[in-house]
ZAMIRO-40267 format. One record per residue: residue in one letter; x, z, y of N, C-alpha, C, O in turn. Coordinates in steps of 0.001 Angstrom, whole numbers, padded with zeros to 6 digits, always signed. Atoms other than C-alpha are relative to their C-alpha. Layout:
# residues N
aXZYXZYXZYXZY/...
This chain:
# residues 95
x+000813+000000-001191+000000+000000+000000+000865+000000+001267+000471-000654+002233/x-000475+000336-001293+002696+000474+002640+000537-001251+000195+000495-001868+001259/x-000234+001500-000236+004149-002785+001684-000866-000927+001279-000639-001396+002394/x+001087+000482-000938+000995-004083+002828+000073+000466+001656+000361-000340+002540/x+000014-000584-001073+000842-002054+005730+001043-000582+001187+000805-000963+002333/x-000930+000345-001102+004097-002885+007245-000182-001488+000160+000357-001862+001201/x+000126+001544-000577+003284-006779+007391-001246-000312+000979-001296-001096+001926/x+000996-000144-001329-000121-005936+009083-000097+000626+001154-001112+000584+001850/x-000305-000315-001120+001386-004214+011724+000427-000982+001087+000190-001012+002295/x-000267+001210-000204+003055-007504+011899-000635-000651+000895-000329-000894+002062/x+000972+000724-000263+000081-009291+012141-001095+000626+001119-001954-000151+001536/x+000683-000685-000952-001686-006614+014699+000658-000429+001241+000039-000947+002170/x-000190+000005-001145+000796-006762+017087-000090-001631+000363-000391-001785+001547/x+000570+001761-000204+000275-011091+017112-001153+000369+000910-001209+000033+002094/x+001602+000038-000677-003248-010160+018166+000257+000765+001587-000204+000267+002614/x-000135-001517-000390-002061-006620+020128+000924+000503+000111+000908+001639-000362/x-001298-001226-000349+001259-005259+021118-000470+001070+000992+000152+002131+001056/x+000309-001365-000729-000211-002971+023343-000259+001199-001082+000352+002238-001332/x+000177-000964+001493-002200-001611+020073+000891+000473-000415+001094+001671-000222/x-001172-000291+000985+000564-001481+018080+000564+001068+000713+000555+002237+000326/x-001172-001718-000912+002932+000775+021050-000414+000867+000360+000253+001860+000652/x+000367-001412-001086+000381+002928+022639-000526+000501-001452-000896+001661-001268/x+000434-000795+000872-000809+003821+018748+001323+000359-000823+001015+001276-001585/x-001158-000630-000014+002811+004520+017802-000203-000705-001952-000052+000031-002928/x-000336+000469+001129+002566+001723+014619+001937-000117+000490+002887+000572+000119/x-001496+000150-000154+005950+000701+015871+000794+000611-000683+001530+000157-001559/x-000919-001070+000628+007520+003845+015060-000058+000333-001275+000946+000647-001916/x+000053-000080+001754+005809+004205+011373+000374-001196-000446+000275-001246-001672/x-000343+000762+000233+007001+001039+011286+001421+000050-000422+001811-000023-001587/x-001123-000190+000154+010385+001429+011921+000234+001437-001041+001274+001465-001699/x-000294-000996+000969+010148+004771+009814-000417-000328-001543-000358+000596-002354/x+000195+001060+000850+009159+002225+007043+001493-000240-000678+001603-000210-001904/x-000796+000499+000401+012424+001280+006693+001447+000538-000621+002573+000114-000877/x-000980-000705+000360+013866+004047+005623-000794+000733-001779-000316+001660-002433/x+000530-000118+000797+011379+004149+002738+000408-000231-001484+000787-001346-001843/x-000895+000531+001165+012597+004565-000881-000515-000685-001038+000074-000553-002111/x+000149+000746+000500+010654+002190-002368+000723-001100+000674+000903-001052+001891/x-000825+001063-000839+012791-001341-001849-001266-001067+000507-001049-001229+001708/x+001307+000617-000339+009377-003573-001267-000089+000476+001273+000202-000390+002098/x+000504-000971-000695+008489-001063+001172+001064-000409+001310+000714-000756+002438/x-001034+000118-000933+011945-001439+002912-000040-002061+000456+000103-002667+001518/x-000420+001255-000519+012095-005148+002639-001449-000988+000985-001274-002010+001649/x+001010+000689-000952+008303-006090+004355-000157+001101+001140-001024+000842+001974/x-000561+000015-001458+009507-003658+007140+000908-000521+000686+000915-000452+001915/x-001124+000390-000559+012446-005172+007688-000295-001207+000571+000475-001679+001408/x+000396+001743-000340+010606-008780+008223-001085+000236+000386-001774-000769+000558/x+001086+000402-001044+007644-007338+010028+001179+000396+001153+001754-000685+001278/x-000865-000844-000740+010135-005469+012523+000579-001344+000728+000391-001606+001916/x-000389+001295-000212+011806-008875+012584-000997-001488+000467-000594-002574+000883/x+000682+000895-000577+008901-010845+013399-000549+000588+001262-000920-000107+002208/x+000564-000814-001337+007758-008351+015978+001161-000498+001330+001066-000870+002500/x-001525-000230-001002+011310-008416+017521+000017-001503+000579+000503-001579+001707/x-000063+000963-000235+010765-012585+017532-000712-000685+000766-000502-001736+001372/x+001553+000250-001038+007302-012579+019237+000527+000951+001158+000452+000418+002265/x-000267-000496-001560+008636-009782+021948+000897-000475+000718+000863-000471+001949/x-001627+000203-000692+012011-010896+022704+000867+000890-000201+002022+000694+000177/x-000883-001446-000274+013300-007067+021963+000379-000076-001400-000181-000838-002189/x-000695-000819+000612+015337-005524+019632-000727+001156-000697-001163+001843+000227/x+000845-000931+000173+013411-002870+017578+001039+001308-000896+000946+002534-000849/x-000863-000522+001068+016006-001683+015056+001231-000087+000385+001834-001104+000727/x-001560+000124+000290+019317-000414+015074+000623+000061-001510-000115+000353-002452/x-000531-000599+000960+021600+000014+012445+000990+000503+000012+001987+000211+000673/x-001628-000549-000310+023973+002328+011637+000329+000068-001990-000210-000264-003046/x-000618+000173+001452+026217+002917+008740-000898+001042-001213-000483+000802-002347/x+000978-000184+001076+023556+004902+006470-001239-000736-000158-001875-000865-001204/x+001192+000389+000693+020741+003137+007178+000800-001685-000662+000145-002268-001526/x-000546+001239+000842+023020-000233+005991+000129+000068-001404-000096-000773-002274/x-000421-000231+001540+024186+001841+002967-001554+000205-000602-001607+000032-001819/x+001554+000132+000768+020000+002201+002143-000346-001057+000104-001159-001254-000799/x+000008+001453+000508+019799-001367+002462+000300-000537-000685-000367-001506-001049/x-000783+000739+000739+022439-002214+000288-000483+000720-001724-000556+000257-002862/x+000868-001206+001581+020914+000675-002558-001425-000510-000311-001987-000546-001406/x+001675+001092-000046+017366-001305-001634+000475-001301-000395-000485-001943-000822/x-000387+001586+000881+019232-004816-002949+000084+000686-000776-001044+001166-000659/x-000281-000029+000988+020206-003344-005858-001046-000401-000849-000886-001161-001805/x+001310-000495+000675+016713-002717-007022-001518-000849+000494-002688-000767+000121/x+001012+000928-000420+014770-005160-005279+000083-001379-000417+001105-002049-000269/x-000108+001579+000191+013263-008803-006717+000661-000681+001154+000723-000275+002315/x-000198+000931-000832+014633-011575-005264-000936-000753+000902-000668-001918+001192/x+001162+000201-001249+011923-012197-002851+000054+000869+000648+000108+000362+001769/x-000492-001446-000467+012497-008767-001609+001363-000352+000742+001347-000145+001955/x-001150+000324-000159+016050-009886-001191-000078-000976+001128+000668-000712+002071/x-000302+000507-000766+015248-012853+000856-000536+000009+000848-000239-000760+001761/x+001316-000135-000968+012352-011835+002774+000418+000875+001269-000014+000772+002417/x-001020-001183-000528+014944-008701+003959+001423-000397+000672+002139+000252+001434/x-001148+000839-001014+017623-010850+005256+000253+000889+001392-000582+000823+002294/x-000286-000543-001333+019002-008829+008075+000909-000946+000855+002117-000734+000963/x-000929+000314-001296+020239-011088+010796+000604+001200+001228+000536+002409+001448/x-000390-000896-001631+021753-010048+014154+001550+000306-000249+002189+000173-001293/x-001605-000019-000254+025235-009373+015137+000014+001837+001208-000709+002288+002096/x+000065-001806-000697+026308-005318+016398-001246+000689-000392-001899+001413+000359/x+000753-001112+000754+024006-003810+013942-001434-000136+000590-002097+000784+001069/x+001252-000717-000888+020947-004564+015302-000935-001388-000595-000296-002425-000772/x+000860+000595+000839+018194-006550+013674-000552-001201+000957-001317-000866+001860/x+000441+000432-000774+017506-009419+015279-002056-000843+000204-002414-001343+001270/
């Protein structure tokens, strides 16, 4: 279910970024991605990333643990998971 969740946040803020920031999805969003299911991690990581592509902003940092729970989330995640989770961006930061 959060799978789900984090791609219709996605799809809310398309309609609604106001929704989305003044109801504080954003932030369960981004706290999504620290989730230890890998599914879970990899359709936040590509709503976060589509959010970030429709605002123009930056939503995500990374630092060196949440990379090392990315790299523990490939291990264990299908390959759709894998490519759906693609972290672009350059200086840790999701583009």
């Amino acid at each position: 279910m959060r799978k789900t969740a984090a791609m219709c946040v996605a799809k809310l803020y398309d309609m609604s970024p106001e929704l989305v920031t003044d109801r504080g999805f954003l932030e369960s969003l981004i706290d999504l991605v620290s989730d230890e299911v890998p599914m879970v991690v990899s359709n936040a990581v590509v709503a976060l990333r589509e959010i970030s592509d429709t605002s123009g902003k930056r939503h995500l940092e990374i630092n060196k643990a949440l990379a090392q729970h990315f790299l523990n989330a490939l291990e264990t995640c299908t390959e759709w998971g894998q490519v759906g989770g693609e972290v672009e961006g350059r200086n840790g930061v999701v583009a």
